[in-house]
C-alpha positions in Angstrom: -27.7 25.7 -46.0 -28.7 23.3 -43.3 -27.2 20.4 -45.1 -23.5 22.6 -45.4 -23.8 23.1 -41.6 -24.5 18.9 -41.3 -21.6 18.2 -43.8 -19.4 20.8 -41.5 -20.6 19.2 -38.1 -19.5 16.1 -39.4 -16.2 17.7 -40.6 -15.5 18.7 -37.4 -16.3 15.5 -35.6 -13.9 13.7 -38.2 -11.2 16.5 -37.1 -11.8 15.7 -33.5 -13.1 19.6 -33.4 -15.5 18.4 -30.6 -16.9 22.6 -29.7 -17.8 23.1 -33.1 -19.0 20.0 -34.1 -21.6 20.2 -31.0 -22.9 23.4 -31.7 -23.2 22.6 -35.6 -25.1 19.5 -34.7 -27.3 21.7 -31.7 -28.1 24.5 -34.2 -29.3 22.0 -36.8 -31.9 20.0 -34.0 -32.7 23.1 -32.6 -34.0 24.9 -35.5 -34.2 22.1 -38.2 -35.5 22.6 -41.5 -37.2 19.0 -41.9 -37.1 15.7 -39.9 -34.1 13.6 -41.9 -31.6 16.2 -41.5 -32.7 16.2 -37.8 -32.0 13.0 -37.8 -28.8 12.9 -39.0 -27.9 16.1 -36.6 -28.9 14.1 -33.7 -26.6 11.2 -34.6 -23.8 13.4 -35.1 -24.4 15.2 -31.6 -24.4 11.6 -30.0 -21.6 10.7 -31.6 -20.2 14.2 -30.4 -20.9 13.5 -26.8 -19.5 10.0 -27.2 -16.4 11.5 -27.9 -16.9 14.0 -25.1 -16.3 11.8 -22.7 -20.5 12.2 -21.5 -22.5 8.7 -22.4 -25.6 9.8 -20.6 -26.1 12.4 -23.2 -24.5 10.2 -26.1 -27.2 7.4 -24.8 -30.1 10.2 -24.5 -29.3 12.0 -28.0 -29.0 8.6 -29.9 -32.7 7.2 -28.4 -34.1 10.9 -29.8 -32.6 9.9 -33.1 -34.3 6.2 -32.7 -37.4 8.0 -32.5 -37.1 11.1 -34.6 -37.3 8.9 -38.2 -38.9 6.2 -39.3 -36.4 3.8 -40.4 -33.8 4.5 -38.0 -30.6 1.8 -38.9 -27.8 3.9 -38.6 -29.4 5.4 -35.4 -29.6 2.4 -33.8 -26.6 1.3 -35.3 -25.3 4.0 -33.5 -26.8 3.3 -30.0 -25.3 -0.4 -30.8 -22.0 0.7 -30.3 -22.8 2.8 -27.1 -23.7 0.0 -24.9 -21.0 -2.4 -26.1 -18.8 0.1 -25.6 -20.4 0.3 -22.0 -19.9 -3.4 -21.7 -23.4 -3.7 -21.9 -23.5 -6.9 -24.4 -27.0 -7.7 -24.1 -28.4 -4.2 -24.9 -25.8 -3.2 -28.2 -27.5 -6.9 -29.3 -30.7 -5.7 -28.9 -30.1 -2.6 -31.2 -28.1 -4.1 -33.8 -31.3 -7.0 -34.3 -33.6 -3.8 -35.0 -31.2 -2.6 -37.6 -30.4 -5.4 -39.6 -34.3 -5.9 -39.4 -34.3 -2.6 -41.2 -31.7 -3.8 -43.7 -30.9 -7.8 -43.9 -27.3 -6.7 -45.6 -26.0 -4.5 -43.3 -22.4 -6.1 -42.8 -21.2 -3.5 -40.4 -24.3 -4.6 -38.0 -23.5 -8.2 -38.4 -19.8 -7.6 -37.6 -20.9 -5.8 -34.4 -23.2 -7.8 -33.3 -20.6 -10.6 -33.7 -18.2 -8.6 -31.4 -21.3 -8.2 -28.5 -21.7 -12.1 -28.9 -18.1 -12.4 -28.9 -17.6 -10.5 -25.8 -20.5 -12.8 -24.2 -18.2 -15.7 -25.2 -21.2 -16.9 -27.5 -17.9 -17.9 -30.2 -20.7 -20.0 -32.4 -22.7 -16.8 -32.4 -20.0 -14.5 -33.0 -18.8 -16.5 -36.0 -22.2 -17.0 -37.5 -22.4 -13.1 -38.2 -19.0 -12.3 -39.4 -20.2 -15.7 -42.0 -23.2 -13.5 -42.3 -20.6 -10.4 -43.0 -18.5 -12.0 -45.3 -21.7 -13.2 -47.8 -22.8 -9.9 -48.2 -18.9 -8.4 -48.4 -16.7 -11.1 -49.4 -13.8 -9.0 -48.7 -14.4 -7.7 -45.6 -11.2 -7.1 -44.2 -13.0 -6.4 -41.0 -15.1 -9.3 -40.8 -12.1 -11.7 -41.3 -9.8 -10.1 -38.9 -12.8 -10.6 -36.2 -13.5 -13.9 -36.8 -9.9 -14.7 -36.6 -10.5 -13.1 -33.4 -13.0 -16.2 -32.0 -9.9 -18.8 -32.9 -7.7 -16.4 -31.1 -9.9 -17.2 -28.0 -10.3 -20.5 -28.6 -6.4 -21.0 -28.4 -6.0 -21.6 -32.1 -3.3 -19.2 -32.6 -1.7 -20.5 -35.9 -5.7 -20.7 -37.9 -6.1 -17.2 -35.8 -2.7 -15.6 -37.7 -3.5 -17.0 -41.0 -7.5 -15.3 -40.9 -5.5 -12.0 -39.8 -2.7 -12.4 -42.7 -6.0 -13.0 -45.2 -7.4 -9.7 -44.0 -4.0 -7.7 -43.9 -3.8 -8.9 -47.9 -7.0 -7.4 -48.4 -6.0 -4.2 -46.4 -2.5 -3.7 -45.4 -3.2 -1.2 -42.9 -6.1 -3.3 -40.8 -5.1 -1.8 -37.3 -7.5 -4.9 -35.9 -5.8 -7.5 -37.9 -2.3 -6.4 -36.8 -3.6 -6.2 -33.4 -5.2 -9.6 -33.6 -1.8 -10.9 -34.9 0.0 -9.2 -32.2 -2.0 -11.3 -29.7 -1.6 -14.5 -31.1 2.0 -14.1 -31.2 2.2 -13.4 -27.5 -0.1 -16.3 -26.9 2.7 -18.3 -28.8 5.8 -16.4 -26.6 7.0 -15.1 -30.0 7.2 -11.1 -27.6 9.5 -9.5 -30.4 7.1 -10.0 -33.4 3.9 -9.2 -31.0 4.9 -5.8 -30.1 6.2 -5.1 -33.7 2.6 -5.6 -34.6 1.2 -3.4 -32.4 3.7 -0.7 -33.0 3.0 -0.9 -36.9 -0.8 -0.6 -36.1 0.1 2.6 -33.6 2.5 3.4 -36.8 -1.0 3.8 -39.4 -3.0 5.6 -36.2 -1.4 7.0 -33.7 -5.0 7.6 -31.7 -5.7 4.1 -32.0 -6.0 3.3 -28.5 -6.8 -0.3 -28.5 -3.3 -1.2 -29.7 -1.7 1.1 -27.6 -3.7 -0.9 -24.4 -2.8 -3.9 -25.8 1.0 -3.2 -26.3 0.8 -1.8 -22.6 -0.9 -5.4 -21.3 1.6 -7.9 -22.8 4.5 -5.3 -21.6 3.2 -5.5 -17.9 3.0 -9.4 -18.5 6.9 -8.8 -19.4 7.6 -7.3 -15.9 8.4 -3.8 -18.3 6.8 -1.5 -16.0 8.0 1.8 -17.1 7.5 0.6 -20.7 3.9 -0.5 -20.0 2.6 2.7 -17.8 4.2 5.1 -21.3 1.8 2.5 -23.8 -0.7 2.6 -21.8 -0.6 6.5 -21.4 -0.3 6.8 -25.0 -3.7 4.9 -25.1 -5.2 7.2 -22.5 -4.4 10.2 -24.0 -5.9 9.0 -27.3 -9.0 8.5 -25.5 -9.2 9.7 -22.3 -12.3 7.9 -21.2 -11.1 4.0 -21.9 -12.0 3.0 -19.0 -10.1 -1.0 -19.9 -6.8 1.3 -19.8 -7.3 2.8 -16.7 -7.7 -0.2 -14.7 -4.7 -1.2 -16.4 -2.9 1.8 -15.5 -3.7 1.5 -12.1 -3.0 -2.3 -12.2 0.8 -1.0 -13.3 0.7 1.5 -10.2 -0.2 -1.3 -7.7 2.6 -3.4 -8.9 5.1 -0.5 -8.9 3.6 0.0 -5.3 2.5 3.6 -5.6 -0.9 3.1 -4.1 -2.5 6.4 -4.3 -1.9 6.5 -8.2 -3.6 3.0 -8.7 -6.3 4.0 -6.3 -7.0 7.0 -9.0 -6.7 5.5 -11.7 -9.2 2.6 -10.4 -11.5 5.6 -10.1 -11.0 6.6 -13.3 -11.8 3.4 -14.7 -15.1 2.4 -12.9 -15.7 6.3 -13.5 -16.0 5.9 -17.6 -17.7 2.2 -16.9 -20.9 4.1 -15.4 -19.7 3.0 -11.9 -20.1 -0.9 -12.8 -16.8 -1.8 -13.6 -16.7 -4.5 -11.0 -12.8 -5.4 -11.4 -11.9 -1.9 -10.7 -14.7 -1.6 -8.0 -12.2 -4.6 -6.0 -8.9 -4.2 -6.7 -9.7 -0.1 -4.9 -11.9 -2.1 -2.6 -8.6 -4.1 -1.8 -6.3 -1.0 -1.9 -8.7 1.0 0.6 -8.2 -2.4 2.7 -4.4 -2.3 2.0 -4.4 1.5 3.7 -6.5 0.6 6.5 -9.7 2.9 4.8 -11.9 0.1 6.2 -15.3 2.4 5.5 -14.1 3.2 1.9 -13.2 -0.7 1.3 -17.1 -1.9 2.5 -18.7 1.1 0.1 -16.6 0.0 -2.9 -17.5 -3.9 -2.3 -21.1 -2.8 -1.3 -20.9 -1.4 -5.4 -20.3 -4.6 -6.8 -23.2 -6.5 -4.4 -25.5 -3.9 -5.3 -25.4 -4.7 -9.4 -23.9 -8.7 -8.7 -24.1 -10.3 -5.4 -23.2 -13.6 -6.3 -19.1 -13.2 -6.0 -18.3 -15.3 -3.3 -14.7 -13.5 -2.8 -16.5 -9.7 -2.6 -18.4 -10.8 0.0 -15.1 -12.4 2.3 -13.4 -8.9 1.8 -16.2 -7.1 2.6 -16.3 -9.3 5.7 -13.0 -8.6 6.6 -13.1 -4.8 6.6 -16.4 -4.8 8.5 -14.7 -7.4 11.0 -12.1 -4.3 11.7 -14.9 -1.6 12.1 -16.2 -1.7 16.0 -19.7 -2.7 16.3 -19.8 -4.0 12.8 -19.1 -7.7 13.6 -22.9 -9.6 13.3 -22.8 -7.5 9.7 -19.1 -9.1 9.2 -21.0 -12.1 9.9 -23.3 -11.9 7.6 -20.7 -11.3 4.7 -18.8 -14.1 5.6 -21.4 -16.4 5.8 -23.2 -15.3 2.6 -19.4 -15.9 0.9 -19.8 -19.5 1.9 -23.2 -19.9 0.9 -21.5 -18.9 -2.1 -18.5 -21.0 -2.5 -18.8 -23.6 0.5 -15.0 -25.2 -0.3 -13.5 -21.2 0.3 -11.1 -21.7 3.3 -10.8 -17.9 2.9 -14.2 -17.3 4.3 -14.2 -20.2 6.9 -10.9 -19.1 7.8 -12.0 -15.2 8.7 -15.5 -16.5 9.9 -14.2 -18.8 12.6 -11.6 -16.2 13.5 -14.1 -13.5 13.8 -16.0 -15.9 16.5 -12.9 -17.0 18.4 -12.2 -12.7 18.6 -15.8 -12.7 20.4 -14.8 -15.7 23.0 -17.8 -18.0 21.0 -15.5 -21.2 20.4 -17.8 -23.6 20.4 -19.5 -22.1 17.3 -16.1 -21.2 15.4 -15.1 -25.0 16.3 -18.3 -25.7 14.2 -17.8 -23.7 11.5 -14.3 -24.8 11.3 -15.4 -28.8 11.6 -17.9 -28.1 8.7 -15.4 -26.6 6.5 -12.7 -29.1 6.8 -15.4 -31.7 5.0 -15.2 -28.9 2.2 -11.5 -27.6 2.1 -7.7 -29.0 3.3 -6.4 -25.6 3.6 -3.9 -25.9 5.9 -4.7 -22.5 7.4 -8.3 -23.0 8.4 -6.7 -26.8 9.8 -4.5 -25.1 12.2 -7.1 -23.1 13.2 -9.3 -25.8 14.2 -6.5 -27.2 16.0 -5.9 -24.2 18.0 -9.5 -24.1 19.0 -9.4 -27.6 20.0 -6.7 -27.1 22.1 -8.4 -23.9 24.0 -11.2 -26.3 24.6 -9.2 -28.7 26.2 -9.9 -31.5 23.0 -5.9 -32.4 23.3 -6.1 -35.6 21.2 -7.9 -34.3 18.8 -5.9 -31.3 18.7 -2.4 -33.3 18.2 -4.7 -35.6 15.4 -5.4 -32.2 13.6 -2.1 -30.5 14.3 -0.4 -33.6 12.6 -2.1 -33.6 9.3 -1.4 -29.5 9.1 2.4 -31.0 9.4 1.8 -33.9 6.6 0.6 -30.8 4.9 2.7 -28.3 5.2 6.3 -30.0 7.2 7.5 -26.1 7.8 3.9 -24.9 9.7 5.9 -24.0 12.9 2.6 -23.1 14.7 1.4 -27.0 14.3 4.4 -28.4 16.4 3.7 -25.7 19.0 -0.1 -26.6 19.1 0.8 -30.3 19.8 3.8 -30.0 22.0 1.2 -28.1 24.5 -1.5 -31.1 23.7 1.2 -33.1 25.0 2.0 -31.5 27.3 -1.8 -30.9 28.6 -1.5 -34.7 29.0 1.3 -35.3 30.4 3.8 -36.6 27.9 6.7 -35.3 28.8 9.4 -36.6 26.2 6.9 -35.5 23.1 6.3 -31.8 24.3 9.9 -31.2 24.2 10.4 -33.2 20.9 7.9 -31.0 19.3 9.0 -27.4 20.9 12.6 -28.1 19.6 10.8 -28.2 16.4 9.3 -25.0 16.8 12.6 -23.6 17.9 14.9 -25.2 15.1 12.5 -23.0 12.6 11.6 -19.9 15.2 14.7 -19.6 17.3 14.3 -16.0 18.3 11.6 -17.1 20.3 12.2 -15.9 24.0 8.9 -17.0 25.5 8.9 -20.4 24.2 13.0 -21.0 25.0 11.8 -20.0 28.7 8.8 -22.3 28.1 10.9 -25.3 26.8 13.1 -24.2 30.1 10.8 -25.0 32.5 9.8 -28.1 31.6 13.6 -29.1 32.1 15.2 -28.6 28.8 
């Protein structure tokens, strides 16, 4: 009787029948009749979970069913796919060596392990085990459409299409190949024929969510908004806890403009990544900024520090909405100057550093910081900057030298012939202040203050 109820709970999985399938699987480990149908229970109730959207449980059942039995492949076969799932590479590697320890000719373990190295961009890794695949399955559809996958990533998009046409011969309806294929024909700007293949994949399986994602990317990349946020939907709705197509959901939203649906769907996304999905962690990090949420920007920048401190560009942002916060300024600081440690050459740090101490009146140490990181960096920003500063010091010369390579930079940088008109004019050259102010005017003519300026020194 116990191994109808199993056949039934696995029935019901298959069926998407989640309720019954978990209380099948429950029943079974609950009251089991000996240890391998156990076993097998408790790798359907993972699996169950999985699907259910709850990968603490998923993770928790599927360690019980590492440890319930002796020779555990398909367990930790199982528990494999979890943490690559998760993104986490390192660990699904980990569980796929113990099972193909178990058995040295398990193909599907090879091929899945080849995917966790591919997603670690390990290619000669990744292509040794779908090799490995393809000895002990010389047909493996599978295995050929995923290593056509690692000359899709190295750019070799016409070896990538012919490994994906090989696996489509040996099965016609390879959602992966036609997905691959897809790819490498947007790679090659061939649009039409890419999302043909991806709707004949979505054609076969209409649940299969990875094509529908995909279809959804490359018609973002096409400026097809409306098109894109429908594919990507689809995909959503086919799995609801794909956390890749929620970011790219809200990625759609934040380029339609509709802030508060990106900022959702972000949340989403880092919601089914076990709140380490660092992408989505910035970009809402970045819309909180964008609506002035300055607290809500420094906790969702504080989530990516917490797991991966060394991103030189979280720590700048984070600097910047703790610059706006009263009282938070040393801490802005600190952010800023642990993004430079980072990435010494990032105007974008130096830039917001050096501002931050000119807003406190300390110019002599923004002048340093802004000295230092024109050794580093020609941004033509943090250059008019310094020769702003230098000017408020009273360093004239050297705030005309400055202020003349931000022009040899960038000719249109109105604020550089303002800067030197008033050098020269702090040193008494007449005929060049007014030469450089009608510069400023001919590209700000608007400019009431400066007109009146330009006035009184006998225009």
């Amino acid at each position: 009787m116990t191994e109808q109820t199993l056949t039934s709970g696995y029935k019901a999985l298959r069926s998407r029948d989640l309720k019954d399938a978990h209380d099948l699987f429950k029943g079974i480990v609950n009251n089991p009749k000996n240890g391998k149908e156990r076993y097998e229970a408790l790798i359907g109730l993972s699996i169950t979970y999985r699907e259910l959207g709850d990968m603490d449980e998923a993770l928790d059942t599927g360690k019980k069913a590492v440890a319930s039995y002796q020779y555990p492949k398909l367990a930790l076969f199982n528990l494999g796919n979890f943490y690559e799932e998760m993104g986490e590479h390192a660990l699904a590697i980990q569980n796929y060596d113990l099972s193909i320890t178990i058995d040295p000719n398990f193909s599907d373990a090879y091929i899945n392990r080849g995917v966790a190295w591919f997603n670690l961009d390990k290619m000669n890794h990744a292509q040794r085990d779908f090799k490995n695949a393809l000895q002990n399955d010389p047909g493996s559809s599978r295995a050929m459409a995923d290593m056509g996958l690692t000359f899709l990533k190295d750019g070799r998009y016409e070896k990538a299409i012919d490994l994906f046409d090989l696996s489509l011969e040996e099965d016609p309806e390879n959602i992966h190949s036609l997905c691959g294929k897809g790819l490498a024909l947007f790679y090659m700007d061939r649009y039409d024929e890419s999302v043909i293949c991806f709707d004949a994949a979505l054609s076969i399986n209409p649940d299969f969510y990875v094509a529908g994602y995909y279809k959804g990317h490359i018609l973002k990349k096409l400026d097809l908004m409306d098109e894109a946020e429908e594919a990507i939907k689809e995909a959503i709705g086919s799995r609801e806890n794909y956390a890749l197509a929620w970011f790219e959901l809200g990625e759609i939203f934040r380029l339609k403009g509709d802030r508060e649906r990106a900022l959702k769907s972000y949340e989403k996304a880092i919601k089914y990544r076990n709140e380490t999905f660092e992408e989505a962690l910035f970009q809402k990090g970045m819309m909180l900024q964008s609506m002035n949420d300055w607290r809500g920007a420094i906790e969702s920048f504080k989530s990516i520090c917490k797991t991966n401190p060394y991103i030189p560009q979280v720590w700048v942002e984070m600097g910047k909405a703790l610059s706006m916060i009263p009282g938070k300024e040393n801490k802005a600081i600190s952010s800023f100057k642990n993004g430079i440690y980072l990435k010494p050459s990032d105007p974008e740090g130096i830039y917001h550093l050096a501002l931050l101490y000119l807003k406190q009146g300390n110019r002599q140490k923004a002048l340093g910081i802004l000295k230092d990181g024109m050794e580093r960096t020609s941004d033509h920003r943090v250059m008019l900057l310094l020769s702003r500063t230098l000017f408020d010091l009273g360093m004239h010369k050297d705030a005309i030298n400055v202020s003349d390579d931000v022009i040899a930079k960038e000719p249109n940088a109105a604020q550089a012939w303002l800067i030197m008109g008033r050098s020269y004019g702090a040193l008494g050259k007449t005929e060049e202040y007014k030469q450089c102010l009608r510069k400023y005017l001919h590209m700000n003519p608007e400019d009431a203050k400066v007109k009146r300026e330009m006035e009184s020194i006998g225009y």
